[in-house]
N, C-alpha and C positions, 0 to 999 in steps of 0.2 A: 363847613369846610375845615375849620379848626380839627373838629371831631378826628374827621377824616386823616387827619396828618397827625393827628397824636395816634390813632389806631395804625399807622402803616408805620412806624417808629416803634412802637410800645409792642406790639407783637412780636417780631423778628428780636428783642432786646430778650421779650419772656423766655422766647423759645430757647435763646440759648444760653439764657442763662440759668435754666431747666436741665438742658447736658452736661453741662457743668455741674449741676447739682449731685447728675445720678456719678458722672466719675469719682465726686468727693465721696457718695455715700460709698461707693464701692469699693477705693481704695483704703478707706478710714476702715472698710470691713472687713478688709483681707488683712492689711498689718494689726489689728487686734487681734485676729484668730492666728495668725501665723506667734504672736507674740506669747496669746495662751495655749497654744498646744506646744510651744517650746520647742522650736523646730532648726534642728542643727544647723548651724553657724555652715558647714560644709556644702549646703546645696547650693546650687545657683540656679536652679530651675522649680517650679510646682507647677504639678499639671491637676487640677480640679476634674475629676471625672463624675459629672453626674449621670444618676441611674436613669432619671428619667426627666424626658427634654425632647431636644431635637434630633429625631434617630440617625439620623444621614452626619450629624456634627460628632456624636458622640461615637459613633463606628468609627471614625476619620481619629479619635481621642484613643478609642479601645487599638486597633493597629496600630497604633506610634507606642501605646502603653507595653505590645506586643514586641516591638521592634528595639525598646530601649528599655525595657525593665531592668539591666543589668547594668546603668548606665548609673555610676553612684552619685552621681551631681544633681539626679532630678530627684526627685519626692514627688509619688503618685498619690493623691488625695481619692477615696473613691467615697463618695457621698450619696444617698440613696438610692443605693443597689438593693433590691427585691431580691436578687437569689446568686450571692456567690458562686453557688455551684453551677448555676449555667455561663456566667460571665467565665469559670474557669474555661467550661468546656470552648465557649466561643473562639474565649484568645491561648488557650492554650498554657496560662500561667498559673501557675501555683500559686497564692494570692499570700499566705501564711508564710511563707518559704523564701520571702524577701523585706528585709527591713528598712527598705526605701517605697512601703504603701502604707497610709496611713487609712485605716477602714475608719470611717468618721459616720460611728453608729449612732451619733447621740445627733445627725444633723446638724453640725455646728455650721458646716458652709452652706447655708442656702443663703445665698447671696441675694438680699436686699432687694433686688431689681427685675425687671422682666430679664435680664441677660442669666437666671439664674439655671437657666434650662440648652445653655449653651457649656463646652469644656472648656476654663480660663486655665491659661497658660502665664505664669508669674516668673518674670525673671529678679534673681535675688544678688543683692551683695551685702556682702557681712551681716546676714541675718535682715537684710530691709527691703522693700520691695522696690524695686529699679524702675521698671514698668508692668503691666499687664496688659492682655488681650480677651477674647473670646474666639472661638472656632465657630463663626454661625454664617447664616447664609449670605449675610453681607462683607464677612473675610473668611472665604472657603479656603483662605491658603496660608492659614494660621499655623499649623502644624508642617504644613513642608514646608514654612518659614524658619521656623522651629530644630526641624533638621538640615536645615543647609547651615544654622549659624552654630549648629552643636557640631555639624563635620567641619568649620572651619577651625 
């Protein structure tokens, strides 16, 4: 009976103290990398775009990428992309021709965790990371979150 009451305590404690784990790795992974790629004091946004993931998230990351490339506050991160030149054709943007994308050809963001196949959306102050999110099937509304707080 003992057993039993230490396993129905001690599970529910691992578990979450397991998600907590993956937050730390994750946020300890993104203010490192934001710290060495030396990333302007000015943004207040980074949107993580990975190439390849969850294709329904990352369409939902490529249209926003679409709709606000011109928006100097955000820093578009694009992280294994396989072929520039169809992603230009998809969204339509010159990828070269704005210096708020950073092409991150060496992989530096694959993010630690299974979330690494999802687009994480980083909101910044004075160069430090405020919070962050993911755009995946369990918050499909990451990005029109996104744009309602950039038109406010």
């Amino acid at each position: 009976m003992k057993i039993k009451i230490i396993i129905y305590f001690m599970v529910p404690l691992f578990l979450t103290s397991c998600k907590e784990d993956i937050k730390d790795v994750e946020i300890n992974f993104i203010g490192t990398l934001i710290k060495e790629i030396n990333v302007d004091l000015g943004y207040k946004w980074i949107v993580i775009l990975p190439g390849l993931g969850c294709e329904g998230c990352i369409q939902e990351g490529e249209v926003f990428m679409k709709d606000f490339i011109n928006d100097k506050n955000i820093l578009f991160v694009l992280t294994k992309i396989e072929s520039l030149k169809i992603l230009k054709q998809k969204i339509g943007v010159n990828i070269h021709k704005h210096d708020n994308i950073f092409l991150d050809k060496k992989g530096l963001f694959d993010i630690p965790t299974k979330n690494k196949i999802y687009p994480c959306i980083i909101e910044m102050k004075d160069g430090k990371v405020v919070s962050y999110g993911f755009q995946s099937p369990g918050n499909s509304q990451a990005f029109k979150e996104l744009k309602a707080h950039i038109s406010n």
